[in-house]
N, C-alpha and C positions, 0 to 999 in steps of 0.2 A: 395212426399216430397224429396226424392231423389234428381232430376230433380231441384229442386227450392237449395238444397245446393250446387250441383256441379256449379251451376250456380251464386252463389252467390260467391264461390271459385275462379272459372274462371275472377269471374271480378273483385274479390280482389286481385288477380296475374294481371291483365290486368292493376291495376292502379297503383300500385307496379313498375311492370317494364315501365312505361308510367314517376311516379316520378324519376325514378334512371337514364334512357337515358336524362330526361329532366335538372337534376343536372350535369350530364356530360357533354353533350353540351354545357353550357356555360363557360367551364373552357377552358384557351389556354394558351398555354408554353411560356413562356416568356425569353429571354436570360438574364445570370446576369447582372448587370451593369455595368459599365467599370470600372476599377482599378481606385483606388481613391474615388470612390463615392460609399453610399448606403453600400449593404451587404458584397461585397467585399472588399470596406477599412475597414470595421470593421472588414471583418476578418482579414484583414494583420495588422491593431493595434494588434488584442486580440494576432493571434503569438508574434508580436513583444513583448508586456505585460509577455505573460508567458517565453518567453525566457530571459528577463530579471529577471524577477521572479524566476526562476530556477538558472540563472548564478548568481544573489545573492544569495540565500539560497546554493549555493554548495562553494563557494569562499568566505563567510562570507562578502563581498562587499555590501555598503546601496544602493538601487537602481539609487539615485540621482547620482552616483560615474559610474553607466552604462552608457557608449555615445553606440549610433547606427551610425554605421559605413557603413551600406548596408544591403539593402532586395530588392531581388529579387523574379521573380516569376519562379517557377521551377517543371516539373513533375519530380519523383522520379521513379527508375524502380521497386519498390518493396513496402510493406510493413512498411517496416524497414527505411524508408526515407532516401533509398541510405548510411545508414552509420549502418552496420552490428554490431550487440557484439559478443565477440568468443562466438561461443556455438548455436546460433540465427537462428531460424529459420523462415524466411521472407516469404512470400506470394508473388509470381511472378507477382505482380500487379501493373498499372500507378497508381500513387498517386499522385497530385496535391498538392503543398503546396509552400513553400517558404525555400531560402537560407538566413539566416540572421546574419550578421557579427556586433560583439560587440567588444568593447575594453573598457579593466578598466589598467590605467593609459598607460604602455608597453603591454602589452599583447591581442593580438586579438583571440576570440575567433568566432568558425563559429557555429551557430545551426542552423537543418532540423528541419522543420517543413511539417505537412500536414495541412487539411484547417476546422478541427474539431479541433485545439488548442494544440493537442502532439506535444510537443517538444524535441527535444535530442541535447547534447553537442557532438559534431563527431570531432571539433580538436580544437586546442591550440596551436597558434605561440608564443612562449615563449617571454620576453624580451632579446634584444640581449645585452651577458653581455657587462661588460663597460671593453675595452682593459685594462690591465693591462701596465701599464711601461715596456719595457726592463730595466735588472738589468744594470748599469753601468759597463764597466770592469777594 
């Protein structure tokens, strides 16, 4: 009896690993798509979405009031999508994401993004104020 279980084990492992190389085998890597199309324009909308999203809910601004001004594609050297908080401690890693510039009326704002949808506001070109008159003398 022995004999007749190990044997019956052996070829329950033998069809085991015959299904799992044979599921493997037909899987092959495929490169993304090109910017613009398929999984990668959706993911430079969804950034673009939550950075807008985010720069309304921080500035009390209604979405509609957000133009896009620029998105680029950009690896980051860290973590922290290249734009640190004091304190911050980043992960010395490439991140792939995006640089996207917004403006609500005068003021341009830049957010990093990586390509999982986190977003951060890293700067703020203020409006430049409006001259004042020289006083007459």
């Amino acid at each position: 009896m022995r004999i007749s279980m190990r044997t019956s084990m052996s070829g329950l492992l033998a069809l085991l690993l015959v299904a799992v190389v044979s599921a493997c085998a037909g899987r092959k890597a495929s490169a993304p798509p090109p910017s613009g199309e398929g999984a990668d324009g959706k993911t430079r909308r969804e950034a673009f979405e939550a950075a807008t999203r985010d720069l309304s809910r921080k500035i009390g601004a209604p979405e509609r009031d957000i133009a896009g001004v620029s998105q680029e594609e950009v690896t980051w050297p860290n973590s922290c999508l290249g734009c640190p908080k004091t304190e911050e401690l980043c992960a010395q890693v490439l991140t792939p994401g995006y640089r996207i510039m917004l403006r609500v009326r005068d003021a341009t704002y830049e957010y990093h993004s990586n390509r999982g949808g986190r977003v951060r506001l890293c700067g703020q070109s203020a409006p430049s104020p409006v001259p004042t008159p020289a006083p007459a003398d």
